[in-house]
C-alpha positions as CSV (number, residue, x, y, z in Angstrom):
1,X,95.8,84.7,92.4
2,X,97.5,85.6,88.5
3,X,95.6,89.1,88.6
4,X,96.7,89.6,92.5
5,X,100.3,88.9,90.9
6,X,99.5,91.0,87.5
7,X,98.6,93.9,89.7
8,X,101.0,94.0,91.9
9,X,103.8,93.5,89.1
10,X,101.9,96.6,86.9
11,X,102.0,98.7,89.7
12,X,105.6,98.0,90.5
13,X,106.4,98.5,86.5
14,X,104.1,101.7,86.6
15,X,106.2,103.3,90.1
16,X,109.6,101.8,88.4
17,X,108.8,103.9,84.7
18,X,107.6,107.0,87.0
19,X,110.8,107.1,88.9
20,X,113.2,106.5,85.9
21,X,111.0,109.8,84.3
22,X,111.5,111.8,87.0
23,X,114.7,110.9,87.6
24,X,115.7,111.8,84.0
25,X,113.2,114.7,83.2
26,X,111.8,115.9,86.3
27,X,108.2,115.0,85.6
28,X,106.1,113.1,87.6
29,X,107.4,114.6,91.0
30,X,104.3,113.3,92.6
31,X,103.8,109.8,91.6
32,X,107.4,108.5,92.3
33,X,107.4,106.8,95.2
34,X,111.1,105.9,95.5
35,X,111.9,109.3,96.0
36,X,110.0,109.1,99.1
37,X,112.2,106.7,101.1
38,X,115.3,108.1,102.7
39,X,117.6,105.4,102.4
40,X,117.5,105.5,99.0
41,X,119.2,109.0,98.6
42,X,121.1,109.4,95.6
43,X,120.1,105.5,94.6
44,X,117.0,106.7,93.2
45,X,117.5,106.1,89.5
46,X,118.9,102.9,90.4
47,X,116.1,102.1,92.6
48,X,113.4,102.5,89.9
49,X,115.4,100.5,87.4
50,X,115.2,97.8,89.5
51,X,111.8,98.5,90.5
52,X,110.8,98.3,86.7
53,X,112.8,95.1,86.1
54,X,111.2,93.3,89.1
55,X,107.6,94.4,87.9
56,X,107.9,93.3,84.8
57,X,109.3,89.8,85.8
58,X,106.3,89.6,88.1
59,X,104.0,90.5,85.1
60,X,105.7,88.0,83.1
61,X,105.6,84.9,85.5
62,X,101.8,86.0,86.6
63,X,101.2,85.7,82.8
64,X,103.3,82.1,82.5
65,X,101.2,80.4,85.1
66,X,98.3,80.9,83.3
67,X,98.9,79.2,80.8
68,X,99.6,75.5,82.2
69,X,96.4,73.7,82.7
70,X,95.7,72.4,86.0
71,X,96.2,69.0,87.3
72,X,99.6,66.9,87.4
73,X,101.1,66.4,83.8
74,X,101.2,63.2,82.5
75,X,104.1,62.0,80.6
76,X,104.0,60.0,77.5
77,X,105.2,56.7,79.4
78,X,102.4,56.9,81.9
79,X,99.3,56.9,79.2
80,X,98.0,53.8,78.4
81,X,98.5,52.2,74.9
82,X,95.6,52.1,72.6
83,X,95.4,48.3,71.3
């Protein structure tokens, strides 16, 4: 499920980078999906800002729950003491 999740949050960061380039440069005309959806007229830079934001959160959280080992943690008052 983390690369379903680092996927989807690189391919939101790539369309969010795309749109803030064409936005700003003109390049890219073809890749930017924002500009694409009509309710977004004259949002578009905007749009892709947040678009980048959100996919880099994504990436960033898909990356965080990989880290913590599975099963329930166990705190230090529930361990038994060695005698």
């Amino acid at each position: 499920m983390r690369k379903v999740f680092e996927a989807v949050g690189g391919f939101l960061l790539f369309q969010g980078v795309v749109g803030i380039a064409h936005e700003l440069i003109g390049w890219f005309r073809l890749m930017a999906v924002i500009r694409l959806l009509p309710f977004l007229d004259g949002y578009e830079l905007w749009a892709s800002i947040g678009l980048a934001v959100v996919g880099l959160v994504v990436v960033a959280v898909a990356e965080e729950s990989g880290k913590r080992p599975p099963g329930p943690l166990i705190s230090g008052a529930d361990r038994a003491r060695p005698e």
